[in-house]
TIDO-583808 format. One record per residue (C-alpha): x, y, z; residue number from 1; chain. Coordinates in steps of 0.1 Angstrom, whole numbers, m for minus. Layout:
N
+-------+-------+-------+-----+-------+
|     x |     y |     z |  nr | kette |
+-------+-------+-------+-----+-------+
|     X |     Y |     Z | NUM |     A |
...
+-------+-------+-------+-----+-------+
//
This chain:
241
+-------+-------+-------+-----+-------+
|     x |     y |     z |  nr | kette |
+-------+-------+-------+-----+-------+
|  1147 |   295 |  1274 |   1 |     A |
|  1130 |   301 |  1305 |   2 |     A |
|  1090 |   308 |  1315 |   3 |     A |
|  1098 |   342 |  1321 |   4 |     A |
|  1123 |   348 |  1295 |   5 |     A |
|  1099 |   343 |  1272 |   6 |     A |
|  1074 |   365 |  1289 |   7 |     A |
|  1096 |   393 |  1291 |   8 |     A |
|  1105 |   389 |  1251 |   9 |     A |
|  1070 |   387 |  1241 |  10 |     A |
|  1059 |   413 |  1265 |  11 |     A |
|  1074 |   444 |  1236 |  12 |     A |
|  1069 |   483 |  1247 |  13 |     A |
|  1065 |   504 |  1214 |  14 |     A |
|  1058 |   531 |  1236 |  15 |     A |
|  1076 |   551 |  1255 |  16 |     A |
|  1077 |   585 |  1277 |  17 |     A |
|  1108 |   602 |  1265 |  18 |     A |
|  1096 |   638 |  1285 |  19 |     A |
|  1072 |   645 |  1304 |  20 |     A |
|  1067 |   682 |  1317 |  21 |     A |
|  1042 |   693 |  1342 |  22 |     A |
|  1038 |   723 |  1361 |  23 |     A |
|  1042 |   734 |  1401 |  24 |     A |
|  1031 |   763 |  1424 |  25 |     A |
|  1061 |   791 |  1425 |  26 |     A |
|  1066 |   784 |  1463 |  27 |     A |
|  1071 |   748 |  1460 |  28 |     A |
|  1088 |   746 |  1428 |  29 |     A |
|  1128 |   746 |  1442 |  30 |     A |
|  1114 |   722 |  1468 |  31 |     A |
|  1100 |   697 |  1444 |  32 |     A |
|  1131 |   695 |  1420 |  33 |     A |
|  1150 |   691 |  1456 |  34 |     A |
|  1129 |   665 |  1462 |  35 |     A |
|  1140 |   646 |  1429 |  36 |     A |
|  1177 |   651 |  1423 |  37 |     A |
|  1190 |   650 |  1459 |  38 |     A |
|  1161 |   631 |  1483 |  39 |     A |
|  1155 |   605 |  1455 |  40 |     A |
|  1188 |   610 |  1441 |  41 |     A |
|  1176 |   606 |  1401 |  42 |     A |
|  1200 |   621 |  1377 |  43 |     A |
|  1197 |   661 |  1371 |  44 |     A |
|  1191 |   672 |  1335 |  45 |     A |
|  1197 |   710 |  1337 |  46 |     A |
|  1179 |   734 |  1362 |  47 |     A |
|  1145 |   718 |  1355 |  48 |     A |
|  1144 |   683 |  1347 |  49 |     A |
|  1157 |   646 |  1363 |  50 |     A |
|  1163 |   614 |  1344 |  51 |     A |
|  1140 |   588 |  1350 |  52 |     A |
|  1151 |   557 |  1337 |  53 |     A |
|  1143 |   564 |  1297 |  54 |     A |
|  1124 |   594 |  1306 |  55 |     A |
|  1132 |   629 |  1314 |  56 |     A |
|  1103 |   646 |  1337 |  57 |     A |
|  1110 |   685 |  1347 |  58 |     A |
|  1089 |   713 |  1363 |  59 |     A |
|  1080 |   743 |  1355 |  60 |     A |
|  1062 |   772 |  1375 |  61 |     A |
|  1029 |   768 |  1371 |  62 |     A |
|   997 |   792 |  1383 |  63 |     A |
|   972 |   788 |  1412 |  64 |     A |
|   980 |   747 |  1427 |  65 |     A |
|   990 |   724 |  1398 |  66 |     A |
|   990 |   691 |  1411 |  67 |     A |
|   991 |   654 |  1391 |  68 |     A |
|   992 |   620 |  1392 |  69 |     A |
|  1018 |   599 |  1377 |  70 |     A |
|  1039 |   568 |  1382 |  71 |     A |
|  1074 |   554 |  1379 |  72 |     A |
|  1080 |   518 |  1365 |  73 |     A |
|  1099 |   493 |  1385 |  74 |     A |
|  1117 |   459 |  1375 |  75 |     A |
|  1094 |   434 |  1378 |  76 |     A |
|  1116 |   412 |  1406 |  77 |     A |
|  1124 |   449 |  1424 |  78 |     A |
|  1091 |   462 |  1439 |  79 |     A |
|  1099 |   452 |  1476 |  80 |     A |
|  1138 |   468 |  1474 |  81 |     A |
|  1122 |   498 |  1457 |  82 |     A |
|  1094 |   498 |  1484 |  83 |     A |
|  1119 |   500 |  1510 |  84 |     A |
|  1140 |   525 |  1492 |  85 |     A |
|  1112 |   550 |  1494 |  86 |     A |
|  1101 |   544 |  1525 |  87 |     A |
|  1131 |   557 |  1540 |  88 |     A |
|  1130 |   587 |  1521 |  89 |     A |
|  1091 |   596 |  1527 |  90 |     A |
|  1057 |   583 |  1542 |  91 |     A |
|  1041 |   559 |  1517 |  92 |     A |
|  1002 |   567 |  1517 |  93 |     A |
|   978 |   543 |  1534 |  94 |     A |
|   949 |   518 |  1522 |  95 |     A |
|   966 |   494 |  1504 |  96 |     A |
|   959 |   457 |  1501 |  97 |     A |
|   994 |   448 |  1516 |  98 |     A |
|  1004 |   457 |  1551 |  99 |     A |
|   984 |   489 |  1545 | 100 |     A |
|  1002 |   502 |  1513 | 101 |     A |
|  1007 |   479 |  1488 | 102 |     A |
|   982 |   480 |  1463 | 103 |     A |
|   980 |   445 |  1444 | 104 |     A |
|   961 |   450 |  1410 | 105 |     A |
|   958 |   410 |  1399 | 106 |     A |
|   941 |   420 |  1368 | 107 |     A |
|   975 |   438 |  1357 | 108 |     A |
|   996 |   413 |  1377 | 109 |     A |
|  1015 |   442 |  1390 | 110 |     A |
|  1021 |   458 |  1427 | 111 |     A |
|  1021 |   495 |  1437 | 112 |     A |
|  1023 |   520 |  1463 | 113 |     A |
|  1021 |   561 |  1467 | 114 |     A |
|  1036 |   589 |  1482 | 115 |     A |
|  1033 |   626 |  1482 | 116 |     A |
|  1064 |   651 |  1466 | 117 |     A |
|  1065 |   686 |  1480 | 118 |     A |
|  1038 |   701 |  1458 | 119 |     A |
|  1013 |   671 |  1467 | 120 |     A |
|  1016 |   652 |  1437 | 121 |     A |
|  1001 |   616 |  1438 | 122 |     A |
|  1034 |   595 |  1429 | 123 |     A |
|  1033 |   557 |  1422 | 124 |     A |
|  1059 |   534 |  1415 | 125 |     A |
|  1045 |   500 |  1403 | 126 |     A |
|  1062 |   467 |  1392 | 127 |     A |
|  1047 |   444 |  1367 | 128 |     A |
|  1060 |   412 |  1378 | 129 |     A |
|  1070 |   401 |  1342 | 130 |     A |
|  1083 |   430 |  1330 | 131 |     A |
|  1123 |   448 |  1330 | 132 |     A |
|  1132 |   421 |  1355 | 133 |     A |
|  1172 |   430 |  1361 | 134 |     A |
|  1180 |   396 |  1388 | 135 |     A |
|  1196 |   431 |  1408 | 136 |     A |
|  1201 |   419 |  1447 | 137 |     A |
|  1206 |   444 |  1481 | 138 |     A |
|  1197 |   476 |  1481 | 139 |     A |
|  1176 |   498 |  1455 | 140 |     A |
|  1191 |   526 |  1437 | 141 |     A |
|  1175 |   549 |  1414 | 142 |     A |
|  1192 |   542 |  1383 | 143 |     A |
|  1170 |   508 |  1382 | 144 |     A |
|  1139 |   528 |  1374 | 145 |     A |
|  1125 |   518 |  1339 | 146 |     A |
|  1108 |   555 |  1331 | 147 |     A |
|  1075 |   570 |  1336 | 148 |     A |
|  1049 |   539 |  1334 | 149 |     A |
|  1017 |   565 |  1337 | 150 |     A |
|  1008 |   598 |  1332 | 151 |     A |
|   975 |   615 |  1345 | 152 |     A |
|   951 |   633 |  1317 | 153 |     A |
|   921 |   649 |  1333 | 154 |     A |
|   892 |   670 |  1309 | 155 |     A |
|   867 |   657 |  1293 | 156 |     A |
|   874 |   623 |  1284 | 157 |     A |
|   855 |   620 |  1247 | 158 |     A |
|   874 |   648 |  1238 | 159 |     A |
|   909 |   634 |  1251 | 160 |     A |
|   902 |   600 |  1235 | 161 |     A |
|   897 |   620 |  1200 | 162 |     A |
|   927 |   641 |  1205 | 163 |     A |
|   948 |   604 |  1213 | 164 |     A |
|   932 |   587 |  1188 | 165 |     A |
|   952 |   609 |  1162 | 166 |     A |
|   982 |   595 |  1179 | 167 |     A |
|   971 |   562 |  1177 | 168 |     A |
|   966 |   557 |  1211 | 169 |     A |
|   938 |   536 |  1217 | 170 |     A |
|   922 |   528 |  1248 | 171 |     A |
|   933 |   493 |  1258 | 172 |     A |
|   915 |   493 |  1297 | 173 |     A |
|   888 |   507 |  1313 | 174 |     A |
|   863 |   528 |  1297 | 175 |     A |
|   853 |   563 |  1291 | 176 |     A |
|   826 |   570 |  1317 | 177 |     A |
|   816 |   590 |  1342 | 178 |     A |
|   835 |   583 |  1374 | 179 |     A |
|   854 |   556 |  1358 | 180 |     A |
|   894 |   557 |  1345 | 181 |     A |
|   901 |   548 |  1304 | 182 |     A |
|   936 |   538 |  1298 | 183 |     A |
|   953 |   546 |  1263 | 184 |     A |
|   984 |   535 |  1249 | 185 |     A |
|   993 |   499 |  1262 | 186 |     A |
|  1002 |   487 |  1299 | 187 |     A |
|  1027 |   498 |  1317 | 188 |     A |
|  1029 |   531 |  1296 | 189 |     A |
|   998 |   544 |  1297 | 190 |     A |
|   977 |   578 |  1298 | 191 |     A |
|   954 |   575 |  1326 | 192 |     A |
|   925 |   595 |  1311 | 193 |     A |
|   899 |   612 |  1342 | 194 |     A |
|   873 |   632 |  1344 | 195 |     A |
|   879 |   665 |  1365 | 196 |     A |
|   867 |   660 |  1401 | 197 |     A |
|   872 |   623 |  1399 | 198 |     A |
|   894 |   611 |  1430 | 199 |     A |
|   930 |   597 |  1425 | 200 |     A |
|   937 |   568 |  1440 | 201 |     A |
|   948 |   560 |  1472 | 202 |     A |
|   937 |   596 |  1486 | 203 |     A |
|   902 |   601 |  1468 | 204 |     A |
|   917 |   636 |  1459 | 205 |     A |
|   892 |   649 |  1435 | 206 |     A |
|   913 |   651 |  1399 | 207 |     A |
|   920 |   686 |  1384 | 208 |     A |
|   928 |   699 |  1347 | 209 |     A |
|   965 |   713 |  1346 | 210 |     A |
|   990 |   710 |  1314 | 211 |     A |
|  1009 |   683 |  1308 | 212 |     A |
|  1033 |   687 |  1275 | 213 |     A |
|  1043 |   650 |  1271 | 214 |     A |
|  1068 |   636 |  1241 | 215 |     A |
|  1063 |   599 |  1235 | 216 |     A |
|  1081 |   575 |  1211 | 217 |     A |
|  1059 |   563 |  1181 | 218 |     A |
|  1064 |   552 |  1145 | 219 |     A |
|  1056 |   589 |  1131 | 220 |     A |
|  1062 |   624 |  1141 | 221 |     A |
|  1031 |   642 |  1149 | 222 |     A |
|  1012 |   659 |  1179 | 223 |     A |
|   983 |   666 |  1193 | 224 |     A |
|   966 |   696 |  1216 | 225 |     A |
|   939 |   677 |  1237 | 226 |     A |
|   922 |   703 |  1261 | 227 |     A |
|   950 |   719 |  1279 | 228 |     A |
|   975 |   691 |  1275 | 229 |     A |
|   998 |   688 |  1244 | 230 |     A |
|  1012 |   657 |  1236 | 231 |     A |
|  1038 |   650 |  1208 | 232 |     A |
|  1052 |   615 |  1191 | 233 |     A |
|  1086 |   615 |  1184 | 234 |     A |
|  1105 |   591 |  1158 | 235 |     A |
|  1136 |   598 |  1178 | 236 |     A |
|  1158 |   573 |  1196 | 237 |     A |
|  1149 |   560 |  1230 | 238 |     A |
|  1178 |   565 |  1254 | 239 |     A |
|  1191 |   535 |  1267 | 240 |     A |
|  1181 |   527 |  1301 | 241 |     A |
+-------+-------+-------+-----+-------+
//
């Protein structure tokens, strides 16, 4: 057996996003779910939703400007094929580490960089190096995503680690603090819990409260309301990627 064989079998995901729904403003939301079926060209899933590897993420209206920050999870051996994939679809956002938009993040050994969708969303797709690696050559297509790897939770961040904690999501990086990021569920599928007004990487955009409803896979069915987020653990079957 290989070095990264072994990596990738002892590196186990119990958790994963099966849905994820968010919200958009009314005069972007036809643009956005343009944005994802036909510029990105993921799989539809009714009027509101697109497949994303394992997960399903859909929009609905939403009041005043919802915005959020999540990411997609890339095969580990894929990042620059994906890289160049979105970057003929859309303008990756500066300040990264790499050629001005590659963020490297050594302590996670993973890559990642950012655009905007139509309703100015902070999107990131990020590889771990030794995770989902598929030996895939040539161009990227977007049935090699893995599913949503991160999902941005912003409120008071006592209060969301409480509400996460009865879904046994524990926090597993960074801390709760002011101006900091806490981390809860396991890496690469993580809540990223925030403090409103705290920026978003790469853009500093200060963070703002808007629902997420999120259903993740667990070992028990049960949910949660954690300020105006609701997040639910299902015992049902992944979908195969």
């Amino acid at each position: 057996m290989t070095g990264i064989a072994s990596k990738e079998q002892a590196f186990h995901l119990a958790m994963e996003f099966i849905h994820v729904g968010l919200q958009a403003p009314s005069d972007r939301l036809d643009a956005v779910r343009e944005f994802y079926a036909h510029k990105l060209g993921l799989e539809q899933i009714g009027e509101n939703g697109v497949r994303v590897g394992v997960s399903e993420l859909s929009f609905q209206e939403g009041g005043g400007r919802p915005f959020y920050h999540f990411a997609f999870l890339v095969p580990g051996d894929r990042f620059d094929a994906a890289k160049a994939w979105v970057a003929g679809r859309v303008t990756l956002l500066g300040g990264g580490d790499i050629d001005g938009v590659v963020f490297d993040f050594e302590n996670w050994n993973a890559l990642a960089f950012y655009f905007h969708d139509p309703a100015g969303n902070i999107v990131e797709l990020i590889a771990h190096r030794e995770l989902g690696q598929n030996g895939r050559n040539g161009s990227f297509d977007a049935s090699e995503l893995l599913g949503l790897s991160e999902v941005g939770l912003v409120g008071e961040q006592t209060k969301l680690a409480r509400g996460l904690a009865q879904l046994d999501l524990h926090l597993w990086d960074g801390e709760l603090a002011p101006g900091r990021l806490a981390f809860f569920g396991e890496r690469a599928r993580t809540f990223i819990v925030a403090s409103q007004g705290r920026g978003w990487l790469p853009t500093g955009q200060p963070a703002e409260a808007h629902p997420v409803e999120a259903t993740i896979s667990g070992l028990r069915n049960t949910e949660a309301v954690v300020g105006p987020h609701r997040i639910k653990v299902s015992e049902a079957e992944v979908p195969d990627r």
